[in-house]
DSSP file (Angstrom, degrees, kcal/mol; ACC not computed):
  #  RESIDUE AA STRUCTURE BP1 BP2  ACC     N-H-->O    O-->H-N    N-H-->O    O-->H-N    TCO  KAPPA ALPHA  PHI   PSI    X-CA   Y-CA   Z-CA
    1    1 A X              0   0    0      0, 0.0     0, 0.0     0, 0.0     0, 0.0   0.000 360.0 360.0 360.0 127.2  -51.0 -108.4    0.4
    2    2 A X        -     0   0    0      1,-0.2     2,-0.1     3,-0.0     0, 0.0   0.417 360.0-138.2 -74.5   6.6  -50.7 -104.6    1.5
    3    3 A X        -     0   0    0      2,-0.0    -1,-0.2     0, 0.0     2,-0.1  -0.334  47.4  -2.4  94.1 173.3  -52.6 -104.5    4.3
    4    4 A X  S    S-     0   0    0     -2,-0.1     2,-0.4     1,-0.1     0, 0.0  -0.430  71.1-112.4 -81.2 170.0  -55.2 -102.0    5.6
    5    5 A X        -     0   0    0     -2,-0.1     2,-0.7     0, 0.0    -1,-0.1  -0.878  24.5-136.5-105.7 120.7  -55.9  -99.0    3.8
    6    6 A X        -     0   0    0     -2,-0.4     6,-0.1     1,-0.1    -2,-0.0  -0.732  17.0-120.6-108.8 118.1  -55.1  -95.7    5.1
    7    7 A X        -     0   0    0     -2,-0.7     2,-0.3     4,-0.2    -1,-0.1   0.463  32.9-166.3 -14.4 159.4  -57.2  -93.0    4.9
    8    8 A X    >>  -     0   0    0      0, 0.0     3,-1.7     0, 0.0     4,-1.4  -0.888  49.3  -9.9-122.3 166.5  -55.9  -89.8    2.9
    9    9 A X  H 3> S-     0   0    0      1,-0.3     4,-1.0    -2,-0.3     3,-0.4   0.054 126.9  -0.2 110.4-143.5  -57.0  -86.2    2.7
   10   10 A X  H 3> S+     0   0    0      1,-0.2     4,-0.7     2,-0.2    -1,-0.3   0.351 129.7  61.9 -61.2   2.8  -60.5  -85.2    4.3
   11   11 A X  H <> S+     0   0    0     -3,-1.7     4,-1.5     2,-0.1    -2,-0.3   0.650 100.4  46.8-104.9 -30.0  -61.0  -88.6    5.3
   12   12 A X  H  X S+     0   0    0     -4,-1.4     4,-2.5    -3,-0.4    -3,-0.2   0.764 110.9  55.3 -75.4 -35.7  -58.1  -88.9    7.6
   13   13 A X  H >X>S+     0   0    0     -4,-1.0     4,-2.3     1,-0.2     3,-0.8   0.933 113.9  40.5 -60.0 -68.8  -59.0  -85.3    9.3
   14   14 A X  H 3X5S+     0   0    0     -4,-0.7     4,-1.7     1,-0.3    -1,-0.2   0.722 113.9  54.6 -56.3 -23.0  -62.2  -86.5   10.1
   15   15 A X  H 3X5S+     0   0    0     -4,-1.5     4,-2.6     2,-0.2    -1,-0.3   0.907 112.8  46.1 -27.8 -60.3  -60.9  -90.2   11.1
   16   16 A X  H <X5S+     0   0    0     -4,-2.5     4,-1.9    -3,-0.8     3,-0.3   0.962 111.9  48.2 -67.5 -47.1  -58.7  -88.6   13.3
   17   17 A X  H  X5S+     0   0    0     -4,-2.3     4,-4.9     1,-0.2    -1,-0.2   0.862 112.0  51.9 -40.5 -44.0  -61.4  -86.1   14.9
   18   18 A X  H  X<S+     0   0    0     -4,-1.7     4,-1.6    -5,-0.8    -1,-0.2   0.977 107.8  47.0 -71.0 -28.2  -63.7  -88.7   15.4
   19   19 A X  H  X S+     0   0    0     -4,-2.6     4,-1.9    -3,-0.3    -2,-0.2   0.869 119.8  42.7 -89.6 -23.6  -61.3  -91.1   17.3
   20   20 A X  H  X S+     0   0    0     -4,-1.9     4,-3.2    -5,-0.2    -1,-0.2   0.917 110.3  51.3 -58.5 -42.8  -60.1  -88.1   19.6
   21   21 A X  H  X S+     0   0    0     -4,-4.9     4,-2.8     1,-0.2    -2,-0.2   0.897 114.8  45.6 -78.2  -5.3  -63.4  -86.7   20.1
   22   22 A X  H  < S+     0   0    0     -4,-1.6     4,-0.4     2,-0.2    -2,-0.2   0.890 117.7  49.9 -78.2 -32.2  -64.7  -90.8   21.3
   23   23 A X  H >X S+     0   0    0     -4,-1.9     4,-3.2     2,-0.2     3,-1.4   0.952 115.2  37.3 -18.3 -80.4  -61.5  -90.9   23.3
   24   24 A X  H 3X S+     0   0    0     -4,-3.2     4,-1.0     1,-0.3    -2,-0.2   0.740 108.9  62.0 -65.4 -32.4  -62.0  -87.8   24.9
   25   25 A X  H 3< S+     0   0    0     -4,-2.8    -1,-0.3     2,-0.2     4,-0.3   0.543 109.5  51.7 -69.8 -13.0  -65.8  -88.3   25.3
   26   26 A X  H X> S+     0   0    0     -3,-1.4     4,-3.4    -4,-0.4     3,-0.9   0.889 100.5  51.0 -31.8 -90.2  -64.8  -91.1   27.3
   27   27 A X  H 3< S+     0   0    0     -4,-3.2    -2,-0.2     1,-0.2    -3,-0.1   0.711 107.0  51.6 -57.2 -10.6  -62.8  -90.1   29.4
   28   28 A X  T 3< S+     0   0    0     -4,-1.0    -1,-0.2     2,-0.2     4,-0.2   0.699 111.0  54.1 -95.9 -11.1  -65.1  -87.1   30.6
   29   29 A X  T X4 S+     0   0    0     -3,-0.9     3,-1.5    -4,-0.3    -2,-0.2   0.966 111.3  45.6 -86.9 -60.2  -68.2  -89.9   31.2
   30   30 A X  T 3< S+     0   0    0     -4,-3.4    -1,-0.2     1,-0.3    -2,-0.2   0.703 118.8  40.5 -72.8   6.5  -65.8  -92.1   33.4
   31   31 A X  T 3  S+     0   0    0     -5,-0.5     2,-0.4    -4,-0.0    -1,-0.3   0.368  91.2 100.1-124.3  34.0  -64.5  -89.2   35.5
   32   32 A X    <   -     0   0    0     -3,-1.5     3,-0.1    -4,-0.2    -3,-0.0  -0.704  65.5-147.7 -95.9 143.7  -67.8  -87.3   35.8
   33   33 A X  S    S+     0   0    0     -2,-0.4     2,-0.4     1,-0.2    -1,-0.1   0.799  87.1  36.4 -94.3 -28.0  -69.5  -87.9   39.4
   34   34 A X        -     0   0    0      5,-0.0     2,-0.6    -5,-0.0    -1,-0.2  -0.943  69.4-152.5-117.9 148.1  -73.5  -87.6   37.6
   35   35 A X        +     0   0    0     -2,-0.4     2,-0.2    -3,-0.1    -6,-0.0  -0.963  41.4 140.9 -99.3 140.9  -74.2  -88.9   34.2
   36   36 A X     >  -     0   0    0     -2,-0.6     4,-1.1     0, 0.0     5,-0.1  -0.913  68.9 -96.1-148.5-172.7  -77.2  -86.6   33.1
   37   37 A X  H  > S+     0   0    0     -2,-0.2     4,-0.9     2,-0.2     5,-0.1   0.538 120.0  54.1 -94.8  23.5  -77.8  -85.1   29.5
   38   38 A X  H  > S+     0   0    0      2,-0.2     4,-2.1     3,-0.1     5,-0.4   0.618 110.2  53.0 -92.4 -40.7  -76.0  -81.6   30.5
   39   39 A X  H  > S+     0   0    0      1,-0.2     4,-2.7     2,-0.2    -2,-0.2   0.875 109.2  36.6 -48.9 -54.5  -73.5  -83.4   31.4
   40   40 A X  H  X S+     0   0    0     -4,-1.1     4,-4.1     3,-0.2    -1,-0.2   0.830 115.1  58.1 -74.2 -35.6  -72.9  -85.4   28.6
   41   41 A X  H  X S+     0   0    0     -4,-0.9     4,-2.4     2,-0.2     5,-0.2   0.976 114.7  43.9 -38.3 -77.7  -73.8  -82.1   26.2
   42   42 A X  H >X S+     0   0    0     -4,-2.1     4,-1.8     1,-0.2     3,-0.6   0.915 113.4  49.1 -17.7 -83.2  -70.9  -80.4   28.3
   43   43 A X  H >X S+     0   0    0     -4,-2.7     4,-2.7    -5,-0.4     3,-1.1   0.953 109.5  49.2 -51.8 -59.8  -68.8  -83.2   28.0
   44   44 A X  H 3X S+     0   0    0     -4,-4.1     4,-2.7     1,-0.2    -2,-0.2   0.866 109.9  54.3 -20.6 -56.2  -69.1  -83.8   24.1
   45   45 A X  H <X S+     0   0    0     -4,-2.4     4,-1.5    -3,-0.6    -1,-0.2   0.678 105.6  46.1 -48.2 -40.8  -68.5  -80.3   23.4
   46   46 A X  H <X S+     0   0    0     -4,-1.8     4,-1.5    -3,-1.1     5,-0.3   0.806 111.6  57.2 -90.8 -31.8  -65.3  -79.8   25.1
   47   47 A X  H  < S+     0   0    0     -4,-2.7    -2,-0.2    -5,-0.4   -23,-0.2   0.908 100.5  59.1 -69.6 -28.9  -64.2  -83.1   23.5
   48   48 A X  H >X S+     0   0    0     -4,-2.7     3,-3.5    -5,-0.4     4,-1.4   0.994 107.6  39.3 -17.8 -87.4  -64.9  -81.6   20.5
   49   49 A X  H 3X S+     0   0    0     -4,-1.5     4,-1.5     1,-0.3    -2,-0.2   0.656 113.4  55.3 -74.7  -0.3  -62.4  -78.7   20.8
   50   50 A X  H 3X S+     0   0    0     -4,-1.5     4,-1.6     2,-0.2    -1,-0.3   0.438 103.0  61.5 -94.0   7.0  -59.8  -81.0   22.5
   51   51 A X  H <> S+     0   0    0     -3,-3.5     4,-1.1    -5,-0.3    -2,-0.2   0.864 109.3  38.3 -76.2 -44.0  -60.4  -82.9   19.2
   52   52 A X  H >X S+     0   0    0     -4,-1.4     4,-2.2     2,-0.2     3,-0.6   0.964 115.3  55.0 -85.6 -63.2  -59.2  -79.9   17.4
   53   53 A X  H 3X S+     0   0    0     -4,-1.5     4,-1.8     2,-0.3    -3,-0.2   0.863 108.2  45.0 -30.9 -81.1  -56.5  -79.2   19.9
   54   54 A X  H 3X S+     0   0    0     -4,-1.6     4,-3.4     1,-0.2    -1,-0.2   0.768 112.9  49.9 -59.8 -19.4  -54.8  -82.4   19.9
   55   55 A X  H XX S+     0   0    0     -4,-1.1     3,-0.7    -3,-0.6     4,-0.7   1.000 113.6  45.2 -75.4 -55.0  -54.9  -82.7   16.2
   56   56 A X  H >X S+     0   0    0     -4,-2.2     4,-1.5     1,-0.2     3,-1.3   0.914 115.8  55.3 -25.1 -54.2  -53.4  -79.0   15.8
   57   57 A X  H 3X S+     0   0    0     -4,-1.8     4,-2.0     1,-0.3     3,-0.4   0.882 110.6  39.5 -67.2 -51.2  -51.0  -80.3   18.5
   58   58 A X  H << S+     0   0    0     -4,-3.4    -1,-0.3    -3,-0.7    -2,-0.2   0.348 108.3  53.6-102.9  25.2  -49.8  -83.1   16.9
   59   59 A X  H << S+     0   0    0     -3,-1.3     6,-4.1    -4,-0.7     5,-0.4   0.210 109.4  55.7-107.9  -5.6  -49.4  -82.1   13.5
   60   60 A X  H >< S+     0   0    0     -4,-1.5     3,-0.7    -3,-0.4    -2,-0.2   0.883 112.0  48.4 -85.7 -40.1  -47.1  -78.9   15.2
   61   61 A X  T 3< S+     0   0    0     -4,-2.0    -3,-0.2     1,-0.2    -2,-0.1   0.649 108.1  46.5 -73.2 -16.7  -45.0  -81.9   16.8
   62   62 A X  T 3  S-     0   0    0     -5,-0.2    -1,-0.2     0, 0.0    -2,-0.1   0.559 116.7-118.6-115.3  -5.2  -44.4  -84.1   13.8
   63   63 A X  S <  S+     0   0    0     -3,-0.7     3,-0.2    -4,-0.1    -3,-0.1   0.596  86.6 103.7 106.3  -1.3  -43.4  -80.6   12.0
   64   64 A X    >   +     0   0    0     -5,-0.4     3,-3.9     1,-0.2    -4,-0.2   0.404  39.8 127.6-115.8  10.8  -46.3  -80.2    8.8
   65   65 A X  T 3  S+     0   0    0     -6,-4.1    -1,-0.2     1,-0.2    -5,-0.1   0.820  77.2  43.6  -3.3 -72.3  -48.5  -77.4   10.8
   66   66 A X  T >  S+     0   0    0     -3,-0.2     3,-1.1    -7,-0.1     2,-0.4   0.205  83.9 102.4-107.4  41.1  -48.1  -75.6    7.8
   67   67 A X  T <  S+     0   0    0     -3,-3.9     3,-0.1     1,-0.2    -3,-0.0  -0.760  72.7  45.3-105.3 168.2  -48.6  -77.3    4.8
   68   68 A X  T 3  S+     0   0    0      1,-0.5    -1,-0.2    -2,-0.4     2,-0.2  -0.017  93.8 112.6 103.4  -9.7  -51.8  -77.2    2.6
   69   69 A X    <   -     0   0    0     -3,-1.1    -1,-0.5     2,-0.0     2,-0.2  -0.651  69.2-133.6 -97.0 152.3  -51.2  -73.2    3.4
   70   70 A X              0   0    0     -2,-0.2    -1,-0.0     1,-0.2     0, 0.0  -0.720 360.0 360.0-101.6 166.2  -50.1  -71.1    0.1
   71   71 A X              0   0    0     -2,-0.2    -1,-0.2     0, 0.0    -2,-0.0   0.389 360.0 360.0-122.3 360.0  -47.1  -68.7    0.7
């Protein structure tokens, strides 16, 4: 048996986006002092672009930043 199947391609970005921004969307609801929906708006949003962040961030660490780019 092989195992689970691991995403490829566009299916893996957006894997990965999704499990950063639920992460991140997490964390901003347990450290927030009111839940309301501005709040939550807020918080979504910035987990969003930390979504983006850490995946930029850890595709510069592991060294393939710039493939898929033509030269």
């Amino acid at each position: 048996m092989s195992g689970a199947v691991k995403p490829s391609g566009a299916a893996a970005i957006a894997v990965e986006l999704a499990v950063w921004w639920a992460a991140l969307t997490g964390l901003w609801l347990v450290l927030v002092s009111s839940l309301d929906t501005l709040e939550y708006l807020v918080g979504a949003a910035a987990a969003l672009l930390g979504a983006f962040a850490a995946r930029a961030a850890r595709r510069a660490a592991a060294g393939d930043a710039d493939r898929g780019w033509p030269r």
